[in-house]
N, C-alpha and C positions, 0 to 999 in steps of 0.2 A: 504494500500500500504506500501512496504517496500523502506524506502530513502538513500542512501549511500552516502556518500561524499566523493568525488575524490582528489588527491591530488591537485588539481587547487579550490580552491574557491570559490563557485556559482555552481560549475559545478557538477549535483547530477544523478547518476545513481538512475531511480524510476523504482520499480517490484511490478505489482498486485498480489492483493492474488485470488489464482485461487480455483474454486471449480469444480472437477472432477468428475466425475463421468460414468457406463455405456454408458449413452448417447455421453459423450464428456467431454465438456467444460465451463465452466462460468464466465469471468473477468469483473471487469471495465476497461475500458482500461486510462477512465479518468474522474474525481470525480474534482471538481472548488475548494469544502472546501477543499478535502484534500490536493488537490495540493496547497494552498496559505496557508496551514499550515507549510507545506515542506519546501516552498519558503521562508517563515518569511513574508509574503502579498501576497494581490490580485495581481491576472496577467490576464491579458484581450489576448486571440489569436484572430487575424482580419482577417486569411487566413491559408487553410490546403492546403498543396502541396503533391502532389503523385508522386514518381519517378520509374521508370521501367526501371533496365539495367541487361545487362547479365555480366555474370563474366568478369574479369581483370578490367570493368570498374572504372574507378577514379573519382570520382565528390568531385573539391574542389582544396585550402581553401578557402569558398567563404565566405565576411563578405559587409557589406554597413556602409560608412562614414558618408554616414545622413541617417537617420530613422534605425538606426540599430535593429539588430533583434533577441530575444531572440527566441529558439528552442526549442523542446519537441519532439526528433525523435524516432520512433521505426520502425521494419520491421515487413511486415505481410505475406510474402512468402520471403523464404531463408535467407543471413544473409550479414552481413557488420562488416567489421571495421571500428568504427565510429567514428574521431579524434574531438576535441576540442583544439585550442588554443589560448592562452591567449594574444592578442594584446592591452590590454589598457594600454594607454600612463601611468606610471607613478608606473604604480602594478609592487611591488614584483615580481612577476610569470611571466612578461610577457616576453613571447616566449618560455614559457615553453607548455609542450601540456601532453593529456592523451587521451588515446584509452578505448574503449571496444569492446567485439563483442557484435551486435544488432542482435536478428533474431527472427523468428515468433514462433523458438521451445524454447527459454529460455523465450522472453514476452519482455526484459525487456527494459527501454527505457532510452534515455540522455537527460537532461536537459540542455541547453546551453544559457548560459544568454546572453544577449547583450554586445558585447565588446571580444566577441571571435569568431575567425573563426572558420568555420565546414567544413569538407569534410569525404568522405567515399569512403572506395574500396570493390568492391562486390566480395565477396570469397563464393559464390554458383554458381550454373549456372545460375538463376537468381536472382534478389531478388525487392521487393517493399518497398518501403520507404514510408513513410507515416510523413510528420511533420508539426507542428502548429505551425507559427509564432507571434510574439508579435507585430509586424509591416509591411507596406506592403511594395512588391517586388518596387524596387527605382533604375532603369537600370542604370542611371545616377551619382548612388551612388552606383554601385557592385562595388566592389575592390574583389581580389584572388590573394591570395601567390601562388608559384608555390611548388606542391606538393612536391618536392626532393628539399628544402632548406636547404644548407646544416649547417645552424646554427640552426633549427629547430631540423635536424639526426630525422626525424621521422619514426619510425621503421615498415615499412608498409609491410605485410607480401606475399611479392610479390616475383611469379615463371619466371615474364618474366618483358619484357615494360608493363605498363598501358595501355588502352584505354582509351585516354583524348578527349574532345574538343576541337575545337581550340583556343579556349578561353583561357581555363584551361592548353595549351601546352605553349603558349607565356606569361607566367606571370613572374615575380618577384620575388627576395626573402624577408622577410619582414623586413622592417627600422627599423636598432635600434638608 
């Protein structure tokens, strides 16, 4: 696999190596050594979530106060912008954010450690999400910034409104 490091800290864009061929295709899409090579240690995922939305959708910034949760997202049909930012008390960085695009024709995936929120906006017609968390879902512990924070200016590359939940429509902007 090949690992990148993003301007935020922890936060590692990971790309397998693909082997092509007539027939198709052939990746890992995920390797435990190599990934806790990457990381600098072991990481344990205790839950894979699978999302399914059509375009404009917006899912996010979702993060949990207790049991928070490190990420490993990629797409396996269509593609996202897939933000990351940095909410821990005390970092450098924080309320800083980075994007990439995720989709099932580049492969490549985000690493998002614990202590940062995630969301994404599906810029295909549809797209599927695929990610492994390090902790499990804690209702009582979601928190969500409200995606157009305007101290965040997260440059989300949007033709219209979003399609949010209503969750995700009544949130917040984040405390500094």
């Amino acid at each position: 696999m090949i690992v990148t490091p993003t301007d935020l800290p922890g936060v590692l864009v990971v790309e397998p190596r693909v082997y092509e061929d007539d027939r198709g295709c052939f990746f890992e899409s995920f390797n435990e050594r190599a990934f806790a090579a990457a990381v600098g240690g072991p990481v344990t995922f205790v839950q894979d979530n699978h999302s399914v939305s059509r375009s404009g959708v917006l899912r996010g910034l979702h993060y949990q106060v207790e049991q928070p949760q490190g990420k490993l997202v990629r797409v396996v049909v269509g593609s996202v912008y897939d933000v990351a930012v940095d909410i821990r008390p005390g970092s450098p960085t924080r309320g800083r954010w980075v994007a990439i695009e995720l989709s099932a024709a580049n492969r490549r995936q985000m690493w998002i450690p614990a202590g940062f929120a995630h969301g994404f906006l599906v810029t295909s017609p549809v797209a599927e999400v695929l990610y492994k968390t390090t902790d499990y879902y804690a209702p009582a512990a979601e928190r969500c910034i409200v995606w157009n924070d305007p101290t965040l200016a997260i440059a989300w590359p949007l033709s219209g409104p979003p399609i949010l939940s209503a969750k995700d429509a009544d949130r917040q902007p984040l405390e500094t």
